[in-house]
DRENFI-190209 format. One line per field, with one value per residue (C-alpha): residue number from 1; x, z negated, y. Coordinates in nm, 4 decimals. Each point is the difference from the previous one (the first is absolute). Example, Ala and Ser with C-alpha at 12.3 -4.5 7.8 and 13.67 -1.06 7.14 Angstrom:
! DRENFI-190209
num [1;2]
X [1.2300;0.1370]
Z [-0.7800;0.0660]
Y [-0.4500;0.3440]
***
This chain:
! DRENFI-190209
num [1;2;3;4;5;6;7;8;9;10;11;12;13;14;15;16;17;18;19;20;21;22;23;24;25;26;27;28;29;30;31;32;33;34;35;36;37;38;39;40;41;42;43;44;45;46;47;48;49;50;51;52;53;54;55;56;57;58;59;60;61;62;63;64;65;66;67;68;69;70;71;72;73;74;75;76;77;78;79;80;81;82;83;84;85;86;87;88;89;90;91;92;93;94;95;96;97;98;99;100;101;102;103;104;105;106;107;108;109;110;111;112;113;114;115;116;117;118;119;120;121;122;123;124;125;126;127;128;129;130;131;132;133;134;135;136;137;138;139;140;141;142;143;144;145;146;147;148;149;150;151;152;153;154;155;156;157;158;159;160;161;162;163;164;165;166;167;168;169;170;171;172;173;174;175;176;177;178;179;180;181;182;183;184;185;186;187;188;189;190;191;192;193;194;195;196;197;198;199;200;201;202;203;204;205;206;207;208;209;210;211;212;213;214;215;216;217;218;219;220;221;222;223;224;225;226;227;228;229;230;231;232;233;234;235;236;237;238;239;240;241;242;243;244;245;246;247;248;249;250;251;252;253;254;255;256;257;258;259;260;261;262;263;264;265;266;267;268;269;270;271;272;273;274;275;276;277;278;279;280;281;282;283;284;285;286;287;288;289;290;291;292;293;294;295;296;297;298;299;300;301;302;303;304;305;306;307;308;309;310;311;312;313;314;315;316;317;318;319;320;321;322;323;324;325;326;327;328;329;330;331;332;333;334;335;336;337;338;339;340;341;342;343;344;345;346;347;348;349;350;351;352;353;354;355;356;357;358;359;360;361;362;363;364;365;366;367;368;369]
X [2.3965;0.2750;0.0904;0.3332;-0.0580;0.2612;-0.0645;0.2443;-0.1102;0.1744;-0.1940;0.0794;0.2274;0.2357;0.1938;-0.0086;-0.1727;-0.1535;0.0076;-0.2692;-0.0496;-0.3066;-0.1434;-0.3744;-0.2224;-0.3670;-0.0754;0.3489;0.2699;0.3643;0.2941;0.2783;0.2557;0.0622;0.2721;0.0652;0.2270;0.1485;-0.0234;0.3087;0.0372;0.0293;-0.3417;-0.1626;0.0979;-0.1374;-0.3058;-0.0579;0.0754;-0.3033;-0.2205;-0.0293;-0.0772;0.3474;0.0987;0.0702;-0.2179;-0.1075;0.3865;0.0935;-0.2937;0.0709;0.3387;-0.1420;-0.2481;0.2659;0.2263;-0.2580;-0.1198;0.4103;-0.0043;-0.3249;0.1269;0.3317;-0.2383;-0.1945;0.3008;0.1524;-0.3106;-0.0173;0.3655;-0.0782;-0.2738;0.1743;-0.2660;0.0012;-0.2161;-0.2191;-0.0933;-0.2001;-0.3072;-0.0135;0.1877;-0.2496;0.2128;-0.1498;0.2362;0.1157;-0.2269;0.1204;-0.3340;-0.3279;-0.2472;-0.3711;-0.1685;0.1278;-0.1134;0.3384;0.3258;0.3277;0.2016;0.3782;0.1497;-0.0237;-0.1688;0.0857;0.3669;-0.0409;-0.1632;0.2462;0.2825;-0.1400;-0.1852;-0.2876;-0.3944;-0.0300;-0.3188;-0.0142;-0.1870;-0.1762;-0.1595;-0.1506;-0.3153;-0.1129;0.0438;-0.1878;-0.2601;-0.0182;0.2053;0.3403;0.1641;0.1449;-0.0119;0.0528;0.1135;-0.3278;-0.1608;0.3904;-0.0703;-0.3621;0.0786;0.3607;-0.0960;-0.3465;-0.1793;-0.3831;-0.2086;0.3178;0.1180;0.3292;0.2287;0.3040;0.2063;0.2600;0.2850;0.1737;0.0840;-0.3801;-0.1618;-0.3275;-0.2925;-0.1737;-0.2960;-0.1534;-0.3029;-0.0649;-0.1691;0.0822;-0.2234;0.0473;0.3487;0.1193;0.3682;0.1828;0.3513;0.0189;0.2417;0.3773;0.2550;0.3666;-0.0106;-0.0224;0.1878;0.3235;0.0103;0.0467;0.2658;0.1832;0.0052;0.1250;0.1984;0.1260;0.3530;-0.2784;-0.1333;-0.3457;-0.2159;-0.0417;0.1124;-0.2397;-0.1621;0.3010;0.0797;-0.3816;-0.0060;0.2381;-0.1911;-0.2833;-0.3379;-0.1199;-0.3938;-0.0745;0.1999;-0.1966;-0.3558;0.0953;0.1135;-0.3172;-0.1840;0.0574;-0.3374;0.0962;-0.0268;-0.4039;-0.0992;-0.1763;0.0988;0.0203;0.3678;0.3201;0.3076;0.3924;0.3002;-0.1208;-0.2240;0.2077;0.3329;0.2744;-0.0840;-0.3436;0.2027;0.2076;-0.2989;-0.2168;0.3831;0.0598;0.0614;0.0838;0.3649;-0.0574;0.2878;-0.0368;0.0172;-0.2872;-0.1934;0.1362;-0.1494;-0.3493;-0.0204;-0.0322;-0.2728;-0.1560;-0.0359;-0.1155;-0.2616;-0.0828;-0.0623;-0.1785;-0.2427;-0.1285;-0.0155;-0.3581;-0.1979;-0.0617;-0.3324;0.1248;0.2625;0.0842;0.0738;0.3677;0.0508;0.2695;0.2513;0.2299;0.2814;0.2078;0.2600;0.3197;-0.1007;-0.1202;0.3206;0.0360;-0.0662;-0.0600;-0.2633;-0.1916;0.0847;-0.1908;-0.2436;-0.0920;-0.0665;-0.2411;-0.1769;-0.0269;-0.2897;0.2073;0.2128;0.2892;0.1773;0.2097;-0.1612;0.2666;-0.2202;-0.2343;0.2429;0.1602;0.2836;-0.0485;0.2211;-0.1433;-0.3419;-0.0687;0.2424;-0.1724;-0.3184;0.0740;0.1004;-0.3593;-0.1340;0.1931;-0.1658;-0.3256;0.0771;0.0610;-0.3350;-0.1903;-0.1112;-0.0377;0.2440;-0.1379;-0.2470;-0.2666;-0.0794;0.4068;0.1210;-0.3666;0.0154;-0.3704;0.0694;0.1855;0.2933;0.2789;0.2817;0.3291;0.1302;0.2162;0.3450;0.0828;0.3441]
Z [1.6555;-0.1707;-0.3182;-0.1600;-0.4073;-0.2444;-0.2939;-0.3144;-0.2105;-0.2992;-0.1233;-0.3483;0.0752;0.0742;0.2372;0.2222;0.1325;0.3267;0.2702;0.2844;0.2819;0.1937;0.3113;-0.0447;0.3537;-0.0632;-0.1341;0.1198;-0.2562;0.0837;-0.2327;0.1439;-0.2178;-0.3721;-0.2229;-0.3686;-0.1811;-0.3201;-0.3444;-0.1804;-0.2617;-0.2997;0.1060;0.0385;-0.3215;-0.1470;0.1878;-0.1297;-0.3694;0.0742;0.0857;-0.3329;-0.3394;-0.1184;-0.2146;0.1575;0.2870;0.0835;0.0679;0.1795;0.2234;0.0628;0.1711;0.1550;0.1547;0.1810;0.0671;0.1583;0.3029;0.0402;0.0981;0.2102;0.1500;0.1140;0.1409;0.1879;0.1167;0.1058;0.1935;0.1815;0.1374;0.0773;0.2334;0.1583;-0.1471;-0.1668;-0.3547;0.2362;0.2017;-0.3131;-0.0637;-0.3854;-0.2244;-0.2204;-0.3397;-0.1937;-0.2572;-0.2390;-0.2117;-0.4091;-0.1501;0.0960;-0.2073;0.1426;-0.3231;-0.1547;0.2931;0.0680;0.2964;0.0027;0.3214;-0.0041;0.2487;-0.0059;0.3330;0.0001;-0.0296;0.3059;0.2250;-0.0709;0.0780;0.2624;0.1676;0.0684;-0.1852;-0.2459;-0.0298;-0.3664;-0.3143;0.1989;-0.2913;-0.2158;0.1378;0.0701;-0.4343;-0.0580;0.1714;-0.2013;0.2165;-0.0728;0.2508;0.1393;0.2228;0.2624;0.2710;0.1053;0.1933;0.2230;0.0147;0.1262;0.2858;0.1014;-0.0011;-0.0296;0.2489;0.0934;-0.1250;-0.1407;-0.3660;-0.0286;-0.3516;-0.0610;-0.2409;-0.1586;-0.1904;-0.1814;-0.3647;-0.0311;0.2673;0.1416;0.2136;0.2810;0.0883;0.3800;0.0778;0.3564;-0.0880;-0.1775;-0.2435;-0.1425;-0.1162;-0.3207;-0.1741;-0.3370;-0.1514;-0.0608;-0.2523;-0.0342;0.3241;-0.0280;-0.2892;-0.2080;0.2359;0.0376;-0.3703;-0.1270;0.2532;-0.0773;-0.3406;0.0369;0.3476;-0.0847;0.2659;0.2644;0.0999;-0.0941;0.1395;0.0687;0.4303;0.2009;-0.3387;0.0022;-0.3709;-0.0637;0.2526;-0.1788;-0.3271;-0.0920;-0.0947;-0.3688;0.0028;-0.3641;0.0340;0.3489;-0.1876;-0.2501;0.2151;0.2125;-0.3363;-0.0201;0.0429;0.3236;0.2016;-0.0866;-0.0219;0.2852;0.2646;0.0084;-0.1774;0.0204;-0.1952;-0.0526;-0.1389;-0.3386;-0.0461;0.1421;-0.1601;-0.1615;-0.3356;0.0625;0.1672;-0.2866;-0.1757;0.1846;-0.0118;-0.3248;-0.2364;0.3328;0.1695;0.3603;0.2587;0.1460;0.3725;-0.0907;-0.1523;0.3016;0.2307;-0.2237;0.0488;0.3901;-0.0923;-0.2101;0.3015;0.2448;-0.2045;-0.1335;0.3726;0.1632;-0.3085;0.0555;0.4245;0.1314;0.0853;0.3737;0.1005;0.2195;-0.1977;0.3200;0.1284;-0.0098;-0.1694;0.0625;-0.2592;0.1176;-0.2223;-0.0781;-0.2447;-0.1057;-0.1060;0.3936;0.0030;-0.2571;0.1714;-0.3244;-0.1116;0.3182;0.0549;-0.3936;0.1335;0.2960;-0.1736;-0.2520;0.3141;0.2554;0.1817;0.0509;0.2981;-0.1655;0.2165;-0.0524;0.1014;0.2302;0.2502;-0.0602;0.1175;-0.3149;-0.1398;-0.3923;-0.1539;0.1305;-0.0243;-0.3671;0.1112;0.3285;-0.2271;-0.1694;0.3361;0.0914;-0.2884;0.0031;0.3614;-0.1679;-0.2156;0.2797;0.1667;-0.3431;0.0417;-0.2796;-0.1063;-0.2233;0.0069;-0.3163;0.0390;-0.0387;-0.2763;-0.1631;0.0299;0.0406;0.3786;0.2594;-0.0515;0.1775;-0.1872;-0.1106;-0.0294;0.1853;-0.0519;0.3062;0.0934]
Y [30.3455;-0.2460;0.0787;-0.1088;-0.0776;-0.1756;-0.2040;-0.0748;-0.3121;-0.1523;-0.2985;-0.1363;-0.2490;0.3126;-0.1465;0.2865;0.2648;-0.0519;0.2720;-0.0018;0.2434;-0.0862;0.1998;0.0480;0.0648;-0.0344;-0.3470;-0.1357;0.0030;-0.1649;-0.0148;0.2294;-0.1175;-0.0995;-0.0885;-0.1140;0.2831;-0.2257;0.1695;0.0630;-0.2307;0.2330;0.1716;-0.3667;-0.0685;0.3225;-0.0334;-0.3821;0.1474;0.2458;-0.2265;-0.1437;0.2613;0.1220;0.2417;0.3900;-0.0314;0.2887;0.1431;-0.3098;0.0075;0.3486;-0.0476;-0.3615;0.1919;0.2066;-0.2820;-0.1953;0.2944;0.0806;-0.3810;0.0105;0.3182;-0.2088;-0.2629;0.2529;0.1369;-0.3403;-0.1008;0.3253;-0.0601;-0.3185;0.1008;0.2467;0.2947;0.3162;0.0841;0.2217;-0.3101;-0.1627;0.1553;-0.1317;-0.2135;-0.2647;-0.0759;-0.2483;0.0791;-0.2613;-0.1455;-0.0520;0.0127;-0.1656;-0.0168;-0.0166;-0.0960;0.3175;0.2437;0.1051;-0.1326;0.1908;-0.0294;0.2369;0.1708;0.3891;0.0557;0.3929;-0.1177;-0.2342;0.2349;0.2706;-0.2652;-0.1598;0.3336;-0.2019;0.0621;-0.3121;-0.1604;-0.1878;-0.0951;-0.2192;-0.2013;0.3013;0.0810;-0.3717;0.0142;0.2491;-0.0784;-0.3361;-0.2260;-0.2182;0.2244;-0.3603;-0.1117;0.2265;-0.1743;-0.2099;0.3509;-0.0642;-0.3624;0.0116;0.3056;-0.2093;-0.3726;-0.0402;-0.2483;0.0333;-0.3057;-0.1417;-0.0211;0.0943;0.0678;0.1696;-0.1100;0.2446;-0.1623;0.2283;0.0692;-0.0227;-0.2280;0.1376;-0.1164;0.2461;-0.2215;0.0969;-0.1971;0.1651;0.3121;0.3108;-0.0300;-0.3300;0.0404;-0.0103;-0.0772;-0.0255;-0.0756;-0.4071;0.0654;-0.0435;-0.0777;0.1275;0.2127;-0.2960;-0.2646;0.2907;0.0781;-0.3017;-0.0875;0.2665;-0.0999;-0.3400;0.0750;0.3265;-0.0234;-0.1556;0.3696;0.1668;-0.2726;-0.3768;0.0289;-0.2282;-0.1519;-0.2453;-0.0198;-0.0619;-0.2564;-0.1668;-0.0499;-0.1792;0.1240;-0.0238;-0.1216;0.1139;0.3444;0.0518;-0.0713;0.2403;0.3189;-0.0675;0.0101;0.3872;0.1916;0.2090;-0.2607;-0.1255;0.4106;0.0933;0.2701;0.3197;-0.0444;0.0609;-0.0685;0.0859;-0.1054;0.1714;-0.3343;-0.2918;0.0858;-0.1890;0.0593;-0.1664;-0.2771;-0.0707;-0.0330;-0.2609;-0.1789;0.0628;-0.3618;-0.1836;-0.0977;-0.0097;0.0473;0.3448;-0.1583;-0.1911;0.3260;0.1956;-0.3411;0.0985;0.3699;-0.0410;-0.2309;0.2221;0.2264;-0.2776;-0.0922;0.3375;0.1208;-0.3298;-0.0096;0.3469;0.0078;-0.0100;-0.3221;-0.0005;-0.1022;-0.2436;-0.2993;-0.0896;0.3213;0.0719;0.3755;0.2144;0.1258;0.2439;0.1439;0.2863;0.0953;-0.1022;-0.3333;-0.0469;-0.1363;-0.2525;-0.3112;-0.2340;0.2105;0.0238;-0.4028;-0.0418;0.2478;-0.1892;-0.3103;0.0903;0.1791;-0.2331;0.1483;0.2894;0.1225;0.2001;0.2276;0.3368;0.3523;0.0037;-0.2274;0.3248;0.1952;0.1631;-0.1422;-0.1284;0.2604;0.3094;-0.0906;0.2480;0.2446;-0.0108;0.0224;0.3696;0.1578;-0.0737;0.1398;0.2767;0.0753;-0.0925;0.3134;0.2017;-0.0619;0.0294;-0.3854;-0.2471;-0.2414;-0.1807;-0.2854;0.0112;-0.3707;-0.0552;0.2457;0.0281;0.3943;0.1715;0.1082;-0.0207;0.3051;0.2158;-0.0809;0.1369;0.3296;0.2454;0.1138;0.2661;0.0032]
***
């Protein structure tokens, strides 16, 4: 019997909050509809203050917490006029929540948006807290996505990757068969590339549109060597990493002493995620083999970076998901409505080999509304 489930995602880039209704029958999941429900810019700000240690947290995050499931509740609400359907028709909203803490190495990720709140608003059961369990039982809780990847795109006997760009960029790695896959965060995207254009272009909007201020800046050899020294990007996988670790601050440091132009830095950063991605994809087996790439994710559509991207990988085909039949920017939104059905039939939804948990886990937790 289909099933109707929705999903809320807010990535750290926080350029939006993504709403996806999918229709589940069997194996055979299609994307109803989805929009993106634009945060108001005094609770973006607040949010992007929480993200880094402040002083009176605990009240602030308090009231963000309630701010942030009034707006999901409005997105909910948006998408369900949009498709023409009634709370009563969704089985079970999955909130991802929005993430202000991650912090794998300390056993602990905090992701906001009171999910009582939202299912009282919304009238629909909220499925959330998605990354707790994966935690305690010893795993990064991140990624999540590559269980989605390997059910949506996978391709027997063919190796296949999924590349998420967003504020973090991410790798879901499917070789074929269920049991080889694997995936980790590369390291930084857009949280890095939109906070330092907002910096230096602050009347240009919240991020650099199509890549096209980077494109017109030139890339900085030594700066580039010195980013990719940073010791994410040799440790091995399970990992996974947030804005808490590739931030400004640590930017200003590695640029601290030196006078480059900020296009030019800006022209560096998208290299630093080029590089960062293509020197941590698998080896095929076959050099001569072309691979495929497919990606998702708001930086899906900056054409620069996939143009840099495609050179250092030659051997690749890059394509969008969209040629897999889900558009780029509803593929994690997509992602929680699945594993909020995943919930609902008490089936795991995490992958050990991905997250490093012990086993294989139901997770998330239910809010009834």
């Amino acid at each position: 019997m289909a099933e109707r489930y929705l999903g809320l995602m807010s990535g750290t880039s926080l350029d939006g909050i993504d709403a996806v209704l999918i229709e589940v029958d069997g194996d055979a999941l299609r994307v109803e509809a989805a929009l993106c429900h634009p945060w108001p810019e005094a609770t973006a700000r607040e949010l992007h203050a929480l993200c880094t240690p402040g002083e009176n947290e605990i009240d602030r995050l308090g009231v963000a917490d309630n701010l942030v499931a009034r707006e999901f509740a409005a997105a909910t609400q948006a998408l369900l006029e949009k498709a023409g359907l009634a709370p009563t028709d969704i089985r079970a909203i999955g909130s991802h929540g929005q993430t202000i803490r991650h912090r794998p190495h300390l056993g602990f990720t905090l992701q906001i948006g009171n999910s009582a709140l939202l299912a009282a608003l919304s009238g629909i059961d909220v499925i959330s807290d998605f990354r707790s369990l994966d935690m305690a039982l010893g795993g990064q809780g991140a990624p999540l996505v590559p269980a989605f990847h390997q059910a949506l795109f996978a391709k027997p006997g063919a190796l296949r990757v999924v590349l998420n760009l967003g504020g973090i960029a991410n790798i879901s790695v499917l070789p074929g068969n269920a049991g080889g896959v694997y995936g980790f965060d590369t390291g930084p995207a857009n949280t890095l590339l939109d906070g330092w254009y907002r910096r230096h272009q602050p009347d240009g909007g919240n991020y650099d549109a199509s890549g096209k201020w980077a494109a017109s800046g030139k890339p900085i050899p030594a700066l580039l060597d010195k980013l990719l020294a940073h010791p994410y990007f040799a440790a091995s996988w399970p990992k996974s990493t947030g804005r808490e670790m590739f931030t400004l601050d640590w930017l200003d440091g590695e640029l601290a002493g030196s006078a480059y132009a900020p296009v030019d830095v800006q022209r560096t950063l998208q290299a630093l995620t080029c590089h960062s991605v293509a020197r941590q994809l698998p080896a095929s087996d076959n050099p001569k083999a072309q691979t495929e790439l497919f990606v998702c994710g708001g930086g899906a559509h900056n054409g620069p970076l996939l143009s840099e991207l495609a050179t250092l990988l030659p051997h690749w085909r890059i394509a969008s998901t969209a040629e897999l039949g889900l558009a780029p920017d509803w593929v994690e939104g997509a992602a929680f409505a699945w594993l909020a059905q995943r919930f609902i039939q008490r089936q795991p939804g995490n992958l050990p080999a991905v997250t490093g948990a012990s086993r294989p886990a139901v997770l998330g937790a239910l809010y009834p509304a």
